[in-house]
N, C-alpha and C positions, 0 to 999 in steps of 0.2 A: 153209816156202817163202817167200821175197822176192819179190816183183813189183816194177819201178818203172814209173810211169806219166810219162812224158815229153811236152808239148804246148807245141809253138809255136802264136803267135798271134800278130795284128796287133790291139793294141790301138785299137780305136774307142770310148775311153770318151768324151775327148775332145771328140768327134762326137754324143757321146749314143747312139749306134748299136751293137748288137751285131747277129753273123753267125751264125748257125748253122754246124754243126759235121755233117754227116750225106751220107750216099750214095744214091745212088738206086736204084741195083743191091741195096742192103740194106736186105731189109725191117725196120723200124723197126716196133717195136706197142709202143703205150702208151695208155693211159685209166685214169680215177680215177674210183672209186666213193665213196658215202659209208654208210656200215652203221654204223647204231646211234652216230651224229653223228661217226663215227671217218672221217677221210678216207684212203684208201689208192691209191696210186697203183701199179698197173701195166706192167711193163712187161720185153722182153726184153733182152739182154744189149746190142742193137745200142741197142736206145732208151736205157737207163743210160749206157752209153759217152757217146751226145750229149750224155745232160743236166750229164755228169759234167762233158765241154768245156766247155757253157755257164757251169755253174757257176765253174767255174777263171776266166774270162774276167771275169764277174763279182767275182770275191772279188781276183784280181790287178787287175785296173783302176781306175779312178777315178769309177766310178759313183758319182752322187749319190744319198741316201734317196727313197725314190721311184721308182726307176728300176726298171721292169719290160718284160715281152714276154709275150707269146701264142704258147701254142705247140697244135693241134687235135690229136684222137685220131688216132693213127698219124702224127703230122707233120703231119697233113693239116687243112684249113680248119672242118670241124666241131665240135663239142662241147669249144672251146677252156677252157682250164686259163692261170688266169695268174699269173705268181711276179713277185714284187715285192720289191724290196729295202729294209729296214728302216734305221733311224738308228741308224747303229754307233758306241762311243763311242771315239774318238781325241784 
């Protein structure tokens, strides 16, 4: 079976700025543990789908090395997780 995965976006690399990608009416569940120094992240199908966006957003745009976001368990303000963009060679 073929999936395609299809995402418009408004590029705010530019700006420094990325938006999240998420509903509200959909519960979103994610958190990362870390077991025996392995980190494993969490999460259900609606929380992937986001991170999946942000990633695209990410890898498509003109972020600089450096450039990260915070995102808390369930979307939410607490027990935040934060991904950071590395120095890619171009």
């Amino acid at each position: 079976m073929i999936k395609k995965f299809e995402f418009e976006f408004e590029d705010e690399s530019p700006k420094n700025r990325i938006s999240f990608e998420y509903n509200d009416s959909i519960d979103e569940v994610i958190t990362t543990s870390i077991n025996n120094g392995v980190t494993t992240v969490y999460g259900n199908r609606e929380a992937f789908m986001s991170l999946a966006k942000t990633f695209a957003k990410i890898a498509l745009g003109e972020y600089k090395e450096g450039f990260h976001f915070h995102i808390g368990e369930d979307f939410g303000e607490e027990d935040m997780m934060e991904f950071t963009l590395l120095k890619t060679d171009e």
